[in-house]
SEFI-634186 format. One line per field, with one value per residue (C-alpha): x, y, z; residue in three letters. Coordinates in pm, 1 decimal. Example, Ala and Ser with C-alpha at 12.3 -4.5 7.8 and 13.67 -1.06 7.14 Angstrom:
east: [1230.0 | 1367.0]
north: [-450.0 | -106.0]
up: [780.0 | 714.0]
code: [ala | ser]
This chain:
east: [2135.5 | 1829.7 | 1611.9 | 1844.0 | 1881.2 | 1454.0 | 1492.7 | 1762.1 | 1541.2 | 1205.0 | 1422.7 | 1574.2 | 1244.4 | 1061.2 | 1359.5 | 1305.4 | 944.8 | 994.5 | 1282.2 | 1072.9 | 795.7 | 1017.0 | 1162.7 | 788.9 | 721.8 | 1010.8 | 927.4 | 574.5 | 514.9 | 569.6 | 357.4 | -94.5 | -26.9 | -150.0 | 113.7 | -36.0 | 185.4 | 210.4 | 455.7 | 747.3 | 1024.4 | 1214.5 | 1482.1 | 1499.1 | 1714.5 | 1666.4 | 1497.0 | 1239.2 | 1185.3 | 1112.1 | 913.4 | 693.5 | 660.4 | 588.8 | 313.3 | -62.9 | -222.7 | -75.1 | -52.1 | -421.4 | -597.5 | -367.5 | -380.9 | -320.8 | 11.9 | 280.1 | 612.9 | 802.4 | 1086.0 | 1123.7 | 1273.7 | 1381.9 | 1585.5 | 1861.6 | 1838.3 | 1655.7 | 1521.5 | 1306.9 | 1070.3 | 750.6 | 467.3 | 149.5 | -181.6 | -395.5 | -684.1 | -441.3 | -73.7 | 151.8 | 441.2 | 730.9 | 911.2 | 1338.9 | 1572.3 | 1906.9 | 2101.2 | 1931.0 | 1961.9 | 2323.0 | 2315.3 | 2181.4 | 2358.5 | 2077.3 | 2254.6 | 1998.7 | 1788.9 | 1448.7 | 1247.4 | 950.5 | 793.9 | 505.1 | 300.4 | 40.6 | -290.3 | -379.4 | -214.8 | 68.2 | 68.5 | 503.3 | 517.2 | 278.7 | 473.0 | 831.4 | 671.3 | 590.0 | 924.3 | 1172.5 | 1477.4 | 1375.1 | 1329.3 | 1436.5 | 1226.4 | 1343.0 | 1166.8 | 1185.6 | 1002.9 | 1146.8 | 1002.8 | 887.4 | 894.3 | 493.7 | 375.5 | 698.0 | 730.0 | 920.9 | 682.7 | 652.8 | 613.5 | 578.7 | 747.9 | 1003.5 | 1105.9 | 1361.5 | 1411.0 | 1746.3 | 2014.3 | 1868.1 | 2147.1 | 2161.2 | 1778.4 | 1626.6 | 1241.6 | 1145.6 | 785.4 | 629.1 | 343.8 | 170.7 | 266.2 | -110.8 | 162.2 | 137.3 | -167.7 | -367.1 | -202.7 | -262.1 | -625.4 | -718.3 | -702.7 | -961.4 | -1161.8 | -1198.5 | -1308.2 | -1083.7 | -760.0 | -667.4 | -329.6 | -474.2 | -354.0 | -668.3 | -736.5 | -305.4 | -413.5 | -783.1 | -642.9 | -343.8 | -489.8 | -722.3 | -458.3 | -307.6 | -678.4 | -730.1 | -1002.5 | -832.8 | -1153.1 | -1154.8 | -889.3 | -792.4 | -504.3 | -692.2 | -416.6 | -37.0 | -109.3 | 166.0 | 561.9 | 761.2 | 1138.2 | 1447.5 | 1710.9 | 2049.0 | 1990.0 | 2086.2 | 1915.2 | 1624.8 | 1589.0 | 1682.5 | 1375.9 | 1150.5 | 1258.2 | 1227.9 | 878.2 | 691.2 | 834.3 | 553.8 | 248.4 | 286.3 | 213.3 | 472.2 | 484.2 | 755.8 | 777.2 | 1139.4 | 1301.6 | 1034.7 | 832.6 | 522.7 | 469.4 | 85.7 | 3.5 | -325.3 | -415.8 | -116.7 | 142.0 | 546.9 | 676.0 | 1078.6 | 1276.7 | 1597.0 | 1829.3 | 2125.6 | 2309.3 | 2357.7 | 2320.3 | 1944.7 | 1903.5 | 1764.6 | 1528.6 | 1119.5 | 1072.3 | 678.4 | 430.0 | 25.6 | -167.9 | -616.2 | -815.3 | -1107.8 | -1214.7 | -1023.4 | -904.9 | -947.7 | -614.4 | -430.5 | -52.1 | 178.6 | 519.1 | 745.6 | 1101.4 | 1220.6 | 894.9 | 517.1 | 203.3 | -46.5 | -455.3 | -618.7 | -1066.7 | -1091.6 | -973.7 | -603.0 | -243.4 | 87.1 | 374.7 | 704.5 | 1040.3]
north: [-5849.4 | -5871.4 | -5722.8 | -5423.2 | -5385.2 | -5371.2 | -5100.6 | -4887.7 | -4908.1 | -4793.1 | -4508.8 | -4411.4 | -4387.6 | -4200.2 | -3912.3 | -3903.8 | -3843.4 | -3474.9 | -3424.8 | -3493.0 | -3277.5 | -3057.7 | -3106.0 | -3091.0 | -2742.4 | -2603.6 | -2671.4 | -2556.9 | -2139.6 | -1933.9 | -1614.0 | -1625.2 | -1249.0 | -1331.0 | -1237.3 | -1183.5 | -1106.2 | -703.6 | -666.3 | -789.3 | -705.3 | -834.1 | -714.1 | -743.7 | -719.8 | -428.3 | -534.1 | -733.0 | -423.5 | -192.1 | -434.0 | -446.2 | -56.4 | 22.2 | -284.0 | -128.7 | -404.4 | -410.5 | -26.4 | -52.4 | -331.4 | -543.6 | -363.5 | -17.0 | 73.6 | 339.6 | 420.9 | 649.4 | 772.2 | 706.8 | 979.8 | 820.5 | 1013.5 | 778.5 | 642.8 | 784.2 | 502.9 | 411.5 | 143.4 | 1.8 | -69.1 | -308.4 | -289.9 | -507.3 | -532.4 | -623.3 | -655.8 | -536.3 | -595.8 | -392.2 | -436.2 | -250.1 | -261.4 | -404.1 | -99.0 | 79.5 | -220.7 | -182.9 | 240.1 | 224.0 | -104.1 | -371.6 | -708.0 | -890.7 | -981.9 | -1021.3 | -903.0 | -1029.3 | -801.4 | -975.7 | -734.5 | -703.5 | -553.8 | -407.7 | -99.5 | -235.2 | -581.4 | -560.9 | -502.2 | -784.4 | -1030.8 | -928.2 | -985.8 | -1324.5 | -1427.2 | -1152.3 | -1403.5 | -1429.0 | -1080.7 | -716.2 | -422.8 | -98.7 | 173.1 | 451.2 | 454.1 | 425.7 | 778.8 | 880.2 | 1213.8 | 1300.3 | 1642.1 | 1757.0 | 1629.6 | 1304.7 | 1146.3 | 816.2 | 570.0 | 249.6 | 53.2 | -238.0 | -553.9 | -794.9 | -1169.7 | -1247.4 | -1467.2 | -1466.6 | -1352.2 | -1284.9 | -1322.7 | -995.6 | -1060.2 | -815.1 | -755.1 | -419.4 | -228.0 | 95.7 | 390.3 | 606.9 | 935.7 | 841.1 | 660.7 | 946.0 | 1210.2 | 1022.8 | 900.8 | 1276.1 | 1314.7 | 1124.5 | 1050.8 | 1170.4 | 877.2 | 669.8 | 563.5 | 193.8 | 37.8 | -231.0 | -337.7 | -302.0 | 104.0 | 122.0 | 20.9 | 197.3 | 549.6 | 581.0 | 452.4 | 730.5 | 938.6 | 817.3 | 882.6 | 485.4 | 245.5 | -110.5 | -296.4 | -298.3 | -383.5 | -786.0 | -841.0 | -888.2 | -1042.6 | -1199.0 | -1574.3 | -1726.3 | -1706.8 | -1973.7 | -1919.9 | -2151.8 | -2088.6 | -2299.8 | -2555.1 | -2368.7 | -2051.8 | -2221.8 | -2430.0 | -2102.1 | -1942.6 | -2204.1 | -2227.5 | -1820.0 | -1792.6 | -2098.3 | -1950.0 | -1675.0 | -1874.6 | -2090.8 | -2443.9 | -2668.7 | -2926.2 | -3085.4 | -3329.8 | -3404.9 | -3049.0 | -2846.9 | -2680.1 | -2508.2 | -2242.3 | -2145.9 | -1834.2 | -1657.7 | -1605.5 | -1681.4 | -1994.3 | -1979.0 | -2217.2 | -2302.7 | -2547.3 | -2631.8 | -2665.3 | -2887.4 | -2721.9 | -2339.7 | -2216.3 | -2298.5 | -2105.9 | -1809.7 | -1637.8 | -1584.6 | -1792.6 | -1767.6 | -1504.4 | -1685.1 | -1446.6 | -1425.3 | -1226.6 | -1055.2 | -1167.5 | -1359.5 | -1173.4 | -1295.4 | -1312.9 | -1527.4 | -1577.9 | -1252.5 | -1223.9 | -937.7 | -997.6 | -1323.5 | -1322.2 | -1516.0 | -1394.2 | -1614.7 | -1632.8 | -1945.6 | -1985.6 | -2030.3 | -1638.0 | -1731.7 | -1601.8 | -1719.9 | -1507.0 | -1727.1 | -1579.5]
up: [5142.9 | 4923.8 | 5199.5 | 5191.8 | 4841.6 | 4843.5 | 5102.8 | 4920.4 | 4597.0 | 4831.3 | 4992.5 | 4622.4 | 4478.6 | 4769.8 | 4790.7 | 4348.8 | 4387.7 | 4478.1 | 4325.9 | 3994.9 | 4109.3 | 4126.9 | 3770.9 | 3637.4 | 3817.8 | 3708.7 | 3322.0 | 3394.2 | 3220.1 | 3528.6 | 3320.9 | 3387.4 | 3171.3 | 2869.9 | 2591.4 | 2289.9 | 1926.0 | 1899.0 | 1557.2 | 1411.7 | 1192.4 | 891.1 | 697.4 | 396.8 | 33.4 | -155.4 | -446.5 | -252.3 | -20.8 | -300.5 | -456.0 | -169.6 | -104.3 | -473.2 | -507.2 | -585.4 | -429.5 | -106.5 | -69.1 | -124.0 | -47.5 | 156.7 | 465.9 | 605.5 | 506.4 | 617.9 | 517.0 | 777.3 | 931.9 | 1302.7 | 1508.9 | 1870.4 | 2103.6 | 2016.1 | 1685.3 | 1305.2 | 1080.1 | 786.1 | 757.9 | 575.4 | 792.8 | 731.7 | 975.6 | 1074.5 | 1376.3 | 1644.6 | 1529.0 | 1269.9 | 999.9 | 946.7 | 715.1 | 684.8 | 368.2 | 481.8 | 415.7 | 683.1 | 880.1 | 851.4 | 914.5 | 1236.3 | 1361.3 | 1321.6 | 1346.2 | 1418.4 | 1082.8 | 1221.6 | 1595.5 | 1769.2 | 2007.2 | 2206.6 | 2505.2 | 2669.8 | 2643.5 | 3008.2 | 3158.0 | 3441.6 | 3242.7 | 3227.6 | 3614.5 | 3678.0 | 3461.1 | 3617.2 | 3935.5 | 3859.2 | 3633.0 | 3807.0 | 3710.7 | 3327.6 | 3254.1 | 3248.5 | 3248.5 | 3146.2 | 3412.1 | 3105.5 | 2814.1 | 2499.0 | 2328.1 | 1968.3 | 1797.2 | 1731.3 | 1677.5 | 1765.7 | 2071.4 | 2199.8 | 2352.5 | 2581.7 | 2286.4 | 2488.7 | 2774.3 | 2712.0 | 2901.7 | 2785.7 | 2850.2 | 3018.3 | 2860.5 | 2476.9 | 2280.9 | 1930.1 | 1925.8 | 1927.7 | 2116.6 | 2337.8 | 2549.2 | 2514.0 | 2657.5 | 2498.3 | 2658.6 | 2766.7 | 2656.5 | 2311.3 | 2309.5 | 2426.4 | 2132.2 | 1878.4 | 1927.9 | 2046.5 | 1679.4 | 1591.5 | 1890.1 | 2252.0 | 2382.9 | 2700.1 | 2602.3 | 2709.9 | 2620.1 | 2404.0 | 2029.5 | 1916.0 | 2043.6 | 1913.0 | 1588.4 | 1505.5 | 1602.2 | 1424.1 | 1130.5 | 1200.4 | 1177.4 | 852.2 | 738.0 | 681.4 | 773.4 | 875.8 | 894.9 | 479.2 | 401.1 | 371.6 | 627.7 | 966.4 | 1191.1 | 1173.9 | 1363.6 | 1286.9 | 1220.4 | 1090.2 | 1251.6 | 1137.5 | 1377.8 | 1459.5 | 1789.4 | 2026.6 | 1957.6 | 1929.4 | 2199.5 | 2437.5 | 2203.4 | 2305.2 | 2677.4 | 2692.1 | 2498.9 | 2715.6 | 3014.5 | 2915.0 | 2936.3 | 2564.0 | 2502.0 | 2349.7 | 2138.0 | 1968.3 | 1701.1 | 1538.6 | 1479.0 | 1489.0 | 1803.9 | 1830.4 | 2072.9 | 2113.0 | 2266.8 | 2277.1 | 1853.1 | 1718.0 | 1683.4 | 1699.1 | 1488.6 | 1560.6 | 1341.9 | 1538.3 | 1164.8 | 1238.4 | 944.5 | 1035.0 | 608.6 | 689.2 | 977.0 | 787.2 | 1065.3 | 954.4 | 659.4 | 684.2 | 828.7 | 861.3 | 831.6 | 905.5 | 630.3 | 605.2 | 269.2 | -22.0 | -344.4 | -691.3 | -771.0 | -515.1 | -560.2 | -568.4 | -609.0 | -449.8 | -532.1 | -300.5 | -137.7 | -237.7 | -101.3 | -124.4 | -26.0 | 85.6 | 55.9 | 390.5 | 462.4 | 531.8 | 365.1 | 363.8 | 315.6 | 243.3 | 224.7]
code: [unk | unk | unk | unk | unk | unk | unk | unk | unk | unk | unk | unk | unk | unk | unk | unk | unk | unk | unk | unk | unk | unk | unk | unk | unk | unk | unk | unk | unk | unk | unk | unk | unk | unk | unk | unk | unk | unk | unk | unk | unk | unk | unk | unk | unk | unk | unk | unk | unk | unk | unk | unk | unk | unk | unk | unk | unk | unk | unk | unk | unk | unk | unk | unk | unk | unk | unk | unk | unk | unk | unk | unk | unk | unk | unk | unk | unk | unk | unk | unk | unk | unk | unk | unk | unk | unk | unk | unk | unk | unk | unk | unk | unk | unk | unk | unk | unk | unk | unk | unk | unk | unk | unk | unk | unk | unk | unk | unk | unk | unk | unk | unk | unk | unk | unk | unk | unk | unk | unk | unk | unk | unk | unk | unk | unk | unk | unk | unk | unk | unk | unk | unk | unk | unk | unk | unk | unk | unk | unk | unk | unk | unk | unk | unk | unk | unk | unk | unk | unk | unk | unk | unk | unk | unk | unk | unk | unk | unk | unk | unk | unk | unk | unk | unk | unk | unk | unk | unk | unk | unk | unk | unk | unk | unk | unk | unk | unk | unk | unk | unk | unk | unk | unk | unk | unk | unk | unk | unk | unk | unk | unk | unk | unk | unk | unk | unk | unk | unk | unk | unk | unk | unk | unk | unk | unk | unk | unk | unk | unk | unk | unk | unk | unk | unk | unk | unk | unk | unk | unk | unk | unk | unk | unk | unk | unk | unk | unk | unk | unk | unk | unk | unk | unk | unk | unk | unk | unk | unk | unk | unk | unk | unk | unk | unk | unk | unk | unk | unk | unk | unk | unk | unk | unk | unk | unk | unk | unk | unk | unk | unk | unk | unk | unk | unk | unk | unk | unk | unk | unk | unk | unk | unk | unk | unk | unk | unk | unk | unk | unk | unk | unk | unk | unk | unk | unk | unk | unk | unk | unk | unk | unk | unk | unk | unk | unk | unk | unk | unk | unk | unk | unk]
């Protein structure tokens, strides 16, 4: 009896040993694209919305701003915009939130920086995500033009992320206003020539990049979040509640809140400056900006 309760144990544990590598590969990111931050969105109360679009300082100095109304061929909205080198902050009042059906209270969109990046990653996670073969489109010079492509991760409800690629249509209008040089699909080229166009210089103002978002979220959403976002290509770590997701330049941070009043959505952007300004703390309705020595913001909500 003992000789075959040895054997049963050997057998047991030889049959688990793939069955765990198996476990471990499955848990491994199944993205090499590298998925960098592109822009998010908050919404926001009214007072600390105006607030924010009537500030000197951040209409400025801050960054390159924007205020505009979005013409799609399906939905109209306005919204406050804030530039950096590489990604973006936008920023809608709840009542338009509410006019053109916005339920969901903040958005992440994360993309890619080479031309045929989307198609690559649905090749390699074809069961995690959708992409959409048509562009979504944007009024410019009027003309709707290809604005940029879209892809969305299966089975992440009431979470609006989304993965997005620069559409050359669009890309190539707006910098042959300011430059006829090649057009790529970067960030980067996204950025530089449409603040050409809105007759701005990004590189002096202080905002240089969003690297961080601090999300609160109720359990499950947020462990679906975290399964969804290291599924492309981010390192996890987890210590009590809280998760951090590290892409390339810039951190997810997900508290799991076992009491759904907490789960409020972005409750901090982290931001990389160019430069530090004498004064350091501002206020904007609910919100504090504030600027660290070592060229670094917070912006708590």
């Amino acid at each position: 009896m003992k000789t075959q309760s040895i054997l049963q144990t050997l057998l047991v544990g030889i049959f688990a040993i793939p069955m765990l590598a198996m476990s471990i590969q499955k848990r491994k990111p199944a993205s090499t694209e590298p998925i960098y931050l592109n822009h998010f969105y908050m919404v926001l109360d009214s007072a600390t919305f105006k607030a924010i679009a009537s500030d000197e300082f951040l209409q400025k100095q801050f960054a390159v701003p924007e205020q505009r109304t979005t013409v799609r061929k399906d939905i109209t909205y306005m919204a406050l915009y804030f530039y950096g080198a590489n990604t973006y902050i936008e920023f809608m009042e709840a009542s338009q939130a509410k006019q053109i059906g916005l339920g969901a209270p903040f958005g992440i969109a994360l993309g890619v920086d080479e031309a045929g990046g989307l198609q690559a990653l649905e090749k390699q996670i074809p069961t995690e995500i959708d992409l959409n073969p048509e562009p979504r489109t944007r009024l410019f010079d009027d003309k709707q033009l290809g604005w940029f492509f879209i892809a969305r991760p299966k089975n992440l409800p009431y979470i609006n992320l989304w993965l997005m690629e620069w559409h050359p249509e669009y890309l190539t209008a707006i910098k042959s206003k300011v430059s006829p040089q090649e057009t790529t699909v970067s960030r980067k080229q996204f950025i530089e020539s449409y603040s050409g166009v809105l007759g701005k210089n990004p590189q002096k103002a202080y905002l240089q990049d969003v690297i961080g978002l601090t999300i609160s979220l109720d359990k499950t959403r947020a462990a679906r979040l975290v399964d969804v976002v290291q599924l492309l290509g981010y390192r996890t770590s987890t210590k009590s509640n809280t998760t951090l997701l590290q892409g390339p330049d810039f951190t997810m941070t997900v508290v799991a809140e076992a009491d759904s009043t907490k789960a409020r959505g972005i409750q901090q952007i982290n931001m990389r400056t160019r430069a530090t300004p004498t004064k350091t703390v501002h206020h904007f309705g609910t919100s504090t900006l504030r600027f660290e020595r070592n060229n670094l913001a917070t912006w708590s909500f």
